[in-house]
N, C-alpha and C positions, 0 to 999 in steps of 0.2 A: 838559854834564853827562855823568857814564860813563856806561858800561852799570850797575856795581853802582847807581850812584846811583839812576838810572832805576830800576832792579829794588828798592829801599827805599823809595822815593816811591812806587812803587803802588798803588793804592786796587783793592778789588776795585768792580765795577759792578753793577746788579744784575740778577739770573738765576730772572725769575719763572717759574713752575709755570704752565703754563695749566690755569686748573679748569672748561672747559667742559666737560668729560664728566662729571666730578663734578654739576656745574649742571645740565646734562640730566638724568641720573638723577633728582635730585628731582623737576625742573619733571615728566619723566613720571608720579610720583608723585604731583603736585598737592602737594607742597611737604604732604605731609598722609601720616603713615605710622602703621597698626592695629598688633596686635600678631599674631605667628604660632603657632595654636595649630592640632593635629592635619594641619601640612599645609599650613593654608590662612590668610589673611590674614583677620581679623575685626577689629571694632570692639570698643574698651572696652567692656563692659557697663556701667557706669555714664557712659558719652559723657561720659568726661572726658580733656583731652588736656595738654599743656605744651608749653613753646617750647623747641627747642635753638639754642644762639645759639656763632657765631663768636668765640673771644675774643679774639684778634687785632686785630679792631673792631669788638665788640658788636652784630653785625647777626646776626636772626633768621635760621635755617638752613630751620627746616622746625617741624612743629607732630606732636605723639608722643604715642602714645595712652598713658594713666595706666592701670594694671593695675591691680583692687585683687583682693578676697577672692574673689568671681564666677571673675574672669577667672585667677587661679592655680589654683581648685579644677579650669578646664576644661582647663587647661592640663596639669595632671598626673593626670587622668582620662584625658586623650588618652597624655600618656607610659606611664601604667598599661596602656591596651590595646593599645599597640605593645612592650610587654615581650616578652609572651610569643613572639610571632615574632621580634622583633631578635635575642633571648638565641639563640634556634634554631637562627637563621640557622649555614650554616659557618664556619668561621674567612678560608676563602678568598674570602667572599661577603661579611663585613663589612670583611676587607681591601681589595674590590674598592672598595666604594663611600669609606672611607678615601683610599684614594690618587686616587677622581674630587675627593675635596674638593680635594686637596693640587693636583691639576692646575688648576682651576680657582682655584684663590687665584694661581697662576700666571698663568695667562690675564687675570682680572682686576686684576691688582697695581696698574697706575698708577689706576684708579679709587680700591682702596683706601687705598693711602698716601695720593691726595690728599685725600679725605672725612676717612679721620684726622687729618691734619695740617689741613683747616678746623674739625674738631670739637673736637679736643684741645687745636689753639696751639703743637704740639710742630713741628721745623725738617722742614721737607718730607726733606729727606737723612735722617733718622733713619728715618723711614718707609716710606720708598722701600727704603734699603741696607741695615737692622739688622730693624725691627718683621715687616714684609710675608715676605724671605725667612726667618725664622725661624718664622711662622706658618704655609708652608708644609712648613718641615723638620717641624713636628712633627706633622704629616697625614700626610708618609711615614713617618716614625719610627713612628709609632704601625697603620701601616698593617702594615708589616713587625712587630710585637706580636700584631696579631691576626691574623696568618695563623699565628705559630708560638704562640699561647695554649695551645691543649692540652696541647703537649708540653711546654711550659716550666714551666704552671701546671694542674699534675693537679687533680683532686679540688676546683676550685676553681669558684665561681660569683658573678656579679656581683651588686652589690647591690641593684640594683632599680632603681626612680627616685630619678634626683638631682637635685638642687636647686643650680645654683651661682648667686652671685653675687660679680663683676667691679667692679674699681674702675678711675676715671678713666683712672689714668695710659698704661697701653696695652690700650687696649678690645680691640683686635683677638688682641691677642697672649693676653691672659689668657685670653680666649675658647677661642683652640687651647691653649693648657696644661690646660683644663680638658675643654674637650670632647673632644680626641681622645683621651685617655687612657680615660673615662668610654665611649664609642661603642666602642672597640679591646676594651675588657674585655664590651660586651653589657648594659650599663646602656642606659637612655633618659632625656634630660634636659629640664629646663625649669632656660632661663637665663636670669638678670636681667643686663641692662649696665645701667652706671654712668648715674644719670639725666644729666649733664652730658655722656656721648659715647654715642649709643645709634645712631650712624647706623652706623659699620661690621660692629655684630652685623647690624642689618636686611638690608645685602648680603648676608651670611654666611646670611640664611636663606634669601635668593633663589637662591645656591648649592646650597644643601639640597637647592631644588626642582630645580634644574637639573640635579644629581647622582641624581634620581631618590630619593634616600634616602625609606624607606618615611615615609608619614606619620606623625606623631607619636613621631617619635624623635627629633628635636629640635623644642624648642619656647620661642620667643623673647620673653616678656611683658616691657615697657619698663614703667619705674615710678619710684618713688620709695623711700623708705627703710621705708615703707607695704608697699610690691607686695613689698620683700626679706623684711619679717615675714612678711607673710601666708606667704610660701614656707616659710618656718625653720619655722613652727608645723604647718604643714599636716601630717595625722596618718598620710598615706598618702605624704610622701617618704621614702626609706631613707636615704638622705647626703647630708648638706650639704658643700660646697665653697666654702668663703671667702675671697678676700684681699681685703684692706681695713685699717682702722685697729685698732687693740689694743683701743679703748674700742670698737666694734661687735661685736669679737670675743669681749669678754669677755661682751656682751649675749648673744649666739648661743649661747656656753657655755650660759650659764643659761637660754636659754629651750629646749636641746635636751637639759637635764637629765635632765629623768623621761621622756626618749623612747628609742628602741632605735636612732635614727638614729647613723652615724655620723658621725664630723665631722672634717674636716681642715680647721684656719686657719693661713694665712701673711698675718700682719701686720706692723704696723711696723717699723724699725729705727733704728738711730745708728750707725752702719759707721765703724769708725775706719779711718785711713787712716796706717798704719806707717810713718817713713821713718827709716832708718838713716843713720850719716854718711858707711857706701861704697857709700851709693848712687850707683846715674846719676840725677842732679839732673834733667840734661834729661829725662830720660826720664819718672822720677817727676813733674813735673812736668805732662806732655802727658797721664800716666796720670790724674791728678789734673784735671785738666780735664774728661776724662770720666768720671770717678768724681764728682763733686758739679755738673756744669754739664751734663750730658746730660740732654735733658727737663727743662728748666731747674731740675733737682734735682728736679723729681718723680719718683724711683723712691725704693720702698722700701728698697733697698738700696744708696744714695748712701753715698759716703765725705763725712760729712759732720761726722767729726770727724780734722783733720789732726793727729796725732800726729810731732812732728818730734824729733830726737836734738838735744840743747841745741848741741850744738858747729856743725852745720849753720843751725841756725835762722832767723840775718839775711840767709845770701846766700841761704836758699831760699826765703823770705816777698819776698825782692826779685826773685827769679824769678816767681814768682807775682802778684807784683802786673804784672812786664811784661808777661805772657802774656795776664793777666787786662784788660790793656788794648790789647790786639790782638781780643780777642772780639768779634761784633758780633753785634747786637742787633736786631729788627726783623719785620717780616711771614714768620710760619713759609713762606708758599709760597715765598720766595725762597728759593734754591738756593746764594745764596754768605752766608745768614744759619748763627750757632754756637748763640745762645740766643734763642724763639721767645715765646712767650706763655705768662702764668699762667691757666691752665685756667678761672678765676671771680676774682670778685670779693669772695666768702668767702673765698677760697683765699690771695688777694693780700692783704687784711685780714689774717688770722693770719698774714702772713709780715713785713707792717711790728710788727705787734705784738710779732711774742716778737723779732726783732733790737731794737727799741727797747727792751725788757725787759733783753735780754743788754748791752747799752751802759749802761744805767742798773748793772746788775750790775757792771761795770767792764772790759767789756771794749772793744777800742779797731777802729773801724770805718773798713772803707778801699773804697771805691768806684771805679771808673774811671770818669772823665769822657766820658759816653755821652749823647748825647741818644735819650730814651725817645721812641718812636710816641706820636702825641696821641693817638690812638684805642686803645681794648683795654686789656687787661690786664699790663703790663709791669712789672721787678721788674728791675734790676740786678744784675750778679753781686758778690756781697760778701764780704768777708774779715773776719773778727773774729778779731784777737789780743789775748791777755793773759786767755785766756779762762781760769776758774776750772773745775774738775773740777765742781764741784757747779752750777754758772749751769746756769738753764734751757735756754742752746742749746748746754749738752753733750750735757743728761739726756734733752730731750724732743725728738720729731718736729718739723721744723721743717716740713721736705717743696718746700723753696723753694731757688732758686738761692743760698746759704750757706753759709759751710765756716768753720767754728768750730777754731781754733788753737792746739796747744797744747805743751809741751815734756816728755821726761826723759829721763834721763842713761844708764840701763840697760834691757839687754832686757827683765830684772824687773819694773821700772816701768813699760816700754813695755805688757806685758801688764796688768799691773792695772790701768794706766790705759784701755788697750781694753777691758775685763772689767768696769768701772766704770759700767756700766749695767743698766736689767731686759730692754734685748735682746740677741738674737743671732743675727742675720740674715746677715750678711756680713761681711765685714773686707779690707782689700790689706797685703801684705807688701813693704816695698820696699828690697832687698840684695842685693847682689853677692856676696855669702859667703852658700852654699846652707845652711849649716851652723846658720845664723844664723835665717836665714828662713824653713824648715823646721823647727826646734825653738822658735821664737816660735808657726808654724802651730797647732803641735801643743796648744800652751796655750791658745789664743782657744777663748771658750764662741759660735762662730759658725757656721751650719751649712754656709757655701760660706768660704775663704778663698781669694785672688787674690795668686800669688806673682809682684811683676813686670810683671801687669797687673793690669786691673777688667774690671768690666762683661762680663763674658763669662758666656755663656750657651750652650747645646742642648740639646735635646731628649734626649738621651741622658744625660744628668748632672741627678741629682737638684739641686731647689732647694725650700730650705725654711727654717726658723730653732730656734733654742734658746729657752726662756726663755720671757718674752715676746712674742717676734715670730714664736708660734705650733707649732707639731707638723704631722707629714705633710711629704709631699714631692712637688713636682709634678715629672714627666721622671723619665726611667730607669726601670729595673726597681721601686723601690723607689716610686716615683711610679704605675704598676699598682697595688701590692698597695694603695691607699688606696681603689682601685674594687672587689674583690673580696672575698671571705670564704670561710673553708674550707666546703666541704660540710656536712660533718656538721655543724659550728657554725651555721650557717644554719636546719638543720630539727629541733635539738638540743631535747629536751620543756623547760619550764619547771621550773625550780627551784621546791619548796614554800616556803609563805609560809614567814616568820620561819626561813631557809638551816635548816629540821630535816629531815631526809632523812623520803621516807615510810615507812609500813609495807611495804610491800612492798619498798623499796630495802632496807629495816633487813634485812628477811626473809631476801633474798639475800646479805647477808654475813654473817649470825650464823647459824649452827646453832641448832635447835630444841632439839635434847639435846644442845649443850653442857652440859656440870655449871655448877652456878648457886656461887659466892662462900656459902662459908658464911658468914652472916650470925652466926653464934651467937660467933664469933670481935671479938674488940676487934678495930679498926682500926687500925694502927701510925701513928701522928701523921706525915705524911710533907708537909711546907710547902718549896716550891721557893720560888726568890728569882728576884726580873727578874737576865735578863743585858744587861748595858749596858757597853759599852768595854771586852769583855772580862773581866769581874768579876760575881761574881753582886754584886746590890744590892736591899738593905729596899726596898719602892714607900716614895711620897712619904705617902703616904695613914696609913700605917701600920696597913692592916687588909688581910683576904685574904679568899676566896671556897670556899666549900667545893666539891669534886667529887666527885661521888656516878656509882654506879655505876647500870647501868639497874634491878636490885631494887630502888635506893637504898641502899645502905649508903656509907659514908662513905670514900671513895678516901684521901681528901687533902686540903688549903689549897693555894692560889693565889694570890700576889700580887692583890692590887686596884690596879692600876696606875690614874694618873690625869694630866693634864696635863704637870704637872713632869717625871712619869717620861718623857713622852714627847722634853720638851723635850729632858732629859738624853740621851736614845736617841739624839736628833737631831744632838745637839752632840759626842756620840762617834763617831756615822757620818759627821760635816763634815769628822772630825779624820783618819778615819782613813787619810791618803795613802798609807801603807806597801801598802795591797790595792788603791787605785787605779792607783798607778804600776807595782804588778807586774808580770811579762811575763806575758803569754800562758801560757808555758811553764810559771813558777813556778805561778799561778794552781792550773792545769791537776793539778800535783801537789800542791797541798794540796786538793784535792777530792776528789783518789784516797784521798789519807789518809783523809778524811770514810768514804768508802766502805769504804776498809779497816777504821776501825775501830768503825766500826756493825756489818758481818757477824762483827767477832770479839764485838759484845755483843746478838749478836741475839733469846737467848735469853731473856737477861733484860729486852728493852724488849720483848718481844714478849712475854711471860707480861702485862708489866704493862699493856701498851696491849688484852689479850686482856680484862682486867676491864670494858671500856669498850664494845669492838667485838664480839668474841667471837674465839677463837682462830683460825677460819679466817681471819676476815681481819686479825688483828693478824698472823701468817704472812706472809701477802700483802703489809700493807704494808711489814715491816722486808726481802723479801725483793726485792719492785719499789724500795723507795725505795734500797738498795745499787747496784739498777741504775741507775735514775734519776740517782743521784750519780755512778757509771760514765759515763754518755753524757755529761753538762754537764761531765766533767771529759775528753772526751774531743770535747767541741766549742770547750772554751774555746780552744783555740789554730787550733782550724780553721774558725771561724766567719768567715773573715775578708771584706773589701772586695773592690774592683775597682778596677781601672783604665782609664777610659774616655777614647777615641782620636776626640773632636769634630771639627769640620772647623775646626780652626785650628793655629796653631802650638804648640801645649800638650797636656798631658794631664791628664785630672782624676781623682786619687787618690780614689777614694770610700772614705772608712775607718769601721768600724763603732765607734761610740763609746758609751762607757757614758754613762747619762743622766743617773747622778750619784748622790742620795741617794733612795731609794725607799722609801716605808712599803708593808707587805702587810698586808690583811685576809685569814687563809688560811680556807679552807674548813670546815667544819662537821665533815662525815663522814667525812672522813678526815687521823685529826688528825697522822698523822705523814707520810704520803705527800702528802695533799696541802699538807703546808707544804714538803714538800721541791721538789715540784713549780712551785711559785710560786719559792723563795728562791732554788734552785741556777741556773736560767738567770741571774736577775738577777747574782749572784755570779761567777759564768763569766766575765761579758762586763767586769769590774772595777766595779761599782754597789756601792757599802755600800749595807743594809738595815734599816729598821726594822721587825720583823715583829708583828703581832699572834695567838696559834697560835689553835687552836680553840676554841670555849668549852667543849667537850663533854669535851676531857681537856686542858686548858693544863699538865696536871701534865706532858706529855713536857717542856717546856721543862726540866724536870732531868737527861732525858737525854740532851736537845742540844745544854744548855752544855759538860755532860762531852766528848761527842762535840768538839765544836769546841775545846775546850779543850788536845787530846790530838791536834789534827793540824795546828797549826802557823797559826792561821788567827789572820790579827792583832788586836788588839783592837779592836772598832769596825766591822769589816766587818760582821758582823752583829750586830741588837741585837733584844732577846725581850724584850717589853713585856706581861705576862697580865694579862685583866681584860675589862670587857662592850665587844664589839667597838663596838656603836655609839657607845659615851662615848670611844673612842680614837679609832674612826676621824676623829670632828668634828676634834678636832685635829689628825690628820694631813693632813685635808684642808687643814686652813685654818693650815697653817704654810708658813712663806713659804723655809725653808729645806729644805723638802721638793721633790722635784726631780720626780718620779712617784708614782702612788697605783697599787696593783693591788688591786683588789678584788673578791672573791668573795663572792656571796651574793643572799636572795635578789631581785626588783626593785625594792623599795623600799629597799633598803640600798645597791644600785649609782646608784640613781637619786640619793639623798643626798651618796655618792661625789663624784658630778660635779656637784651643785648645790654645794655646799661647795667645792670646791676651783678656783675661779674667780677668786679673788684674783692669783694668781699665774701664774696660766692653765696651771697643772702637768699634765703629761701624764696622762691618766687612764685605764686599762686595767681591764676588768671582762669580766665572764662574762655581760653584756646578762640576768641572772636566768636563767640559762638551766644544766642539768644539763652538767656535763663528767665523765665516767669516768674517773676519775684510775687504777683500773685498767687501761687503756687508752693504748698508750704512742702511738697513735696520732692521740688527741685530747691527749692530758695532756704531750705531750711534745715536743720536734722545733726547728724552724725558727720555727714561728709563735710561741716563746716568746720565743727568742733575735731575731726580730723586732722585736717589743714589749720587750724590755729592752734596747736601743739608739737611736743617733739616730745617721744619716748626716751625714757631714762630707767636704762636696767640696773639696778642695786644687786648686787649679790650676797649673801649675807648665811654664813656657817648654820647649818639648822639639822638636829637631828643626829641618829648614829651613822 
């Protein structure tokens, strides 16, 4: 025989993990582990515990205490009194103990990888060379955050206590994505891990203690889907932090509705996976391997829909199927195993399920002939071609070693066909012509795209999703701001019921001797029409609302806008691409226009907005809202991304993207500054808008179609809907082609906001019921607008040796 021959015939042997030290740890333990609250290791209060089991072969691990309502009240009692010191601490002081965690994840690595890899079923190699160093990168990364906090992040202060919880698939890892960010910014945490892997958090608070970290600033209660409520409800966390499934997530929306808590979720996804026909086949291929067979498909943002260019198709499906039968299968501690264990037995259920589902559908199922471990939980890696756009294992999470197959002919199609789902989480791009795969990039509604490879991640690069599969971003810069809040928004007084400004606010903007509207005069009949794509338009309704002045005398009619109109609003802001695709640049100068030609009719919006407010501050506003429109026309082009330099061979483009179609509730008191105030960011960044104006004078809406009519601004960008905010807003919450809601007003009106608008899991921005001085360019204006009217989109893109 040759030598190649011999080197073909090879088999690999196998290459186990010794798990005595893992072993020892428990046995020191008594195979019996409490929960860590203020410090110190206690007993469930209700002495109830559960078993964590091996799923590799079904043998018990160890036995974990159940948290329930007791033990999370002590739990963030104790975060609450290590607040106020943590926050305190210096920047150089929370850095210090930041980088003891990061050293010791070091020190400790082969205990943890191999505790994860018995906990989880995932391949000891993953854990050891991707999970473990990554969980340390981002204890330094975030260490190096909070040593430069002040200066990078002024005037800013963290939220309080947070509440995360962690899902199965990398316990250790989500763990560091959520907590160093949250400890870097001067929050204090109580975290839940995943009831199925809760053994690597418990290390992780052994570390705690051994880092010295003050008590009760992190704090570890193991539980079930029980201990993760109790958390979400509890009325003294300030932020929830979630990744998990869409249908949990959409729970957590709604039961954080009527709270002031913040919330960031990153859930599900269906990541297509792009292949063009100048691709490198091989390459795509190996890429493809670890885009849907890493963690045997348990990650969120698996490529688990193979998107192939029709003319490529049968030699790349036969590449795949060879590759796919070179994989090997088996006990994750082995070291020369590719796909390891399904996590449960529930888990392994829904993964025969919905493939038998998708074959029933018509799609056509191809397996490698593997013999499966008689013990544990094992799943085959699978291919299904002939898959239909609509079958269940396009549309849905499968979350299982599966890669669902599919073809078309154009980049056009290749996008819609990835865009053909409610997520958007991730995506890979796979082409040789940069030209190609960078202008495909730029179209996926996904918040990470992978040009050339997958699966890449650091600490330094936002990750998060579109749609569906959530808001917020965990990593990078933009990954902070999810743990922080401006100052003044923080200690901002509350807003009066029913969003009426008080007497005293009224006082200070209206002169006492102003001259009063002579009453003895008729009223000139003056009925404004909704603007919608550009056109004024009758409401659906066909009736209007009268506006009266604060004597009461009779201003005006106002559209009574109602459902339809809103529909309509929606479906001319879907349309309107001409202000989405705009440049920067173009944007930037039809804003100017806005500005310009509001100060040449400032006279006359300002006498009439004077009848409402009184002339000091109808002044004020036409003369702040000129500037206003000045600044968002003079950020639209310089608001831009970054480009961040990870430790691999790439870099990742972080571009700041509009969110899409956005409804506004504007503010009460200030009926024309603060609607400019809300619209123009959103505008800036390219978002069409559907705006609802004030209730208190809806009649400017006649001076801002003129306005917008007269400076070039396309039809559809913005759309003026008048009528009672709260019978609009319902709809805008609960339309599915609304992309963002911003809402102002006061906290039953925000709290509704976000109870409503959980279908679609739409971004939700509000004023938490709380006064903004839209006088004030320092709250009313800035970065933290343009903030909140974007979503980050990380491009990854080959660069360098």
């Amino acid at each position: 025989m040759s030598i190649a021959e011999k080197f073909a015939a090879m088999e690999y042997g196998p290459a186990p993990e010794d798990p005595k030290e893992a072993a020892a740890w428990l046995e020191r333990h008594g195979l019996r582990f409490g929960l860590f609250i203020g410090g110190a290791w206690q007993a469930p209060a209700a002495g109830e515990y559960f078993d964590t089991f091996d799923p590799s072969n079904g043998e018990k691990l160890a036995v974990i205490g159940q948290g329930g309502v007791a033990d999370i009240d002590a739990a963030v009692r104790a975060a609450r009194a290590a607040f106020p010191k943590w926050r305190e601490l210096t920047p150089h002081a929370r850095a210090r103990y930041l980088y003891a965690l990061a050293r010791l994840v070091q020190k400790h690595s082969r205990l943890l990888a191999v505790l994860e890899t018995m906990d989880n079923g995932k391949p000891i190699r993953e854990s050891r060379d991707i999970d473990i160093p990554l969980v340390a990168r981002h204890f330094y990364y975030h260490a190096g955050w909070a040593q430069l906090l002040d200066k990078e992040f002024p005037e800013h202060e963290p939220c309080g206590v947070v509440g995360q919880i962690i899902p199965w698939n990398f316990p250790l890892l989500m763990l560091a994505w959520k907590i160093a960010p949250a400890l870097a910014t001067g929050n204090t945490v109580v975290l839940k891990p995943a009831e199925f892997t809760p053994l690597t958090a418990l290390v992780f608070a052994e570390l705690c203690q051994e880092a010295g970290l003050p008590a009760g600033v992190v704090n570890i209660v193991t539980g079930d889907g029980s201990t993760g409520e109790a958390l979400v409800k509890h009325p003294d966390v300030d932020k929830i932090a979630f990744t998990g499934s869409t249908e949990v997530g959409r729970a957590i929306r709604s039961a954080t509705a009527g709270s002031h808590k913040r919330l960031s979720l990153e859930l599900g996804g269906k990541s297509p996976f792009i292949i063009f026909e100048d691709a490198d086949l091989d390459s795509a291929v190996e890429g493809l391997v670890d885009g849907i067979w890493f963690n045997q498909g348990q990650v969120c943002c698996a490529g688990s829909r193979l998107l192939m260019q029709e003319s490529i198709a049968e030699p790349l499906l036969s590449k795949i199927r060879d590759r796919m039968s070179t994989l090997r299968i088996g006990a994750p501690l082995d070291k020369a195993i590719d796909i390891g264990a399904i996590v449960a037995r529930v888990q392994l259920d829904r993964i025969e399920r919905m493939v038998a589902q998708g074959v029933a559908e018509g799609a056509t199922c191809w397996q490698p002939q593997v013999v499966l471990p008689s013990r544990g939980f094992y799943f085959p890696p699978t291919l299904l071609s002939n898959v239909h756009p609509t079958s269940i294992v396009a549309q849905q999470e499968i979350f299982g070693p599966v890669l669902a197959a599919m073809t078309f002919r154009t980049p056009k199609e290749a996008v819609e066909l990835a865009n053909n789902t409610v997520y958007g989480l991730a995506s890979c791009v796979w082409s040789e012509n940069i030209n190609v795969a960078l202008h495909v990039a730029a179209q996926l509604k996904a918040g990470v795209v992978w040009v050339n490879c997958t699966n890449l991640f650091d600490a330094a690069c936002g990750f998060g999703g579109y749609r569906e599969s959530g808001y917020g971003r965990e990593g990078g810069r933009e990954g902070l701001l999810e743990y922080m809040e401006p100052t003044w928004f923080k200690h901002a007084p509350v807003l009066p019921a029913a969003n009426s400004p008080s007497a005293a606010q009224l006082a200070g903007q209206m002169e006492e001797n102003e001259e009063k509207p002579d009453a003895s005069k008729p009223a000139i009949d003056r009925t404004v029409k909704l603007y919608i794509g550009g056109k004024q338009a009758r409401p659906d309704s066909g009736y209007s609302m009268e506006v009266h002045a604060p004597d009461g005398h009779l201003l005006g009619e106002a559209p009574l806008g109602n459902r339809k109109d809103i529909r309509n609003a929606v479906e001319a802001a879907r349309t309107a691409e001409a202000w989405a695709k705009a440049t920067a640049h173009n944007r930037a100068q039809v804003l100017y226009y806005c500005a310009e030609n509001l100060a040449l009719r400032r006279d006359e919006i300002g006498q009439r907005l004077a009848a409402v407010v009184g002339e000091k501050q109808a002044a004020a506003e036409v003369e702040l809202g000129v500037e206003r429109i000045f600044s968002y026309a003079a950020w639209a082009d310089k608001f831009d991304g970054a480009v961040h330099n990870p430790p691999f061979r790439n870099i990742a483009i972080a571009m700041n993207e509009a969110i899409g179609t956005v409804g506004v509730i504007c503010p009460t008191e200030a009926p024309l500054l603060g609607f400019l105030s809300l619209v123009m960011p959103l505008l800036a960044v390219g978002n069409t808008v559907v705006a609802v104006p004030s209730e208190r004078y809806p009649l400017i809406t006649g001076d801002l179609y003129q306005l917008f009519d007269t400076s070039d601004l396309p039809g559809g960008a913005i759309n003026i809907v008048t009528g009672y905010a709260s019978q609009l807003l319902k709809t805008l919450a609960e339309h599915d082609d609304v992309d963002g809601l911003w809402c102002y007003g006061d906290e039953a009106t925000v709290a509704a906001a976000k109870a409503m608008s959980t279908g679609n899991l739409k971004q939700v921005w509000t004023n938490e019921g709380r006064v903004i001085d839209w006088f004030n360019p320092k709250q009313a204006e800035g970065r933290w607008f343009l903030e909140h009217a974007t979503q980050v989109k990380n491009i990854w893109v080959p660069y360098g040796e």
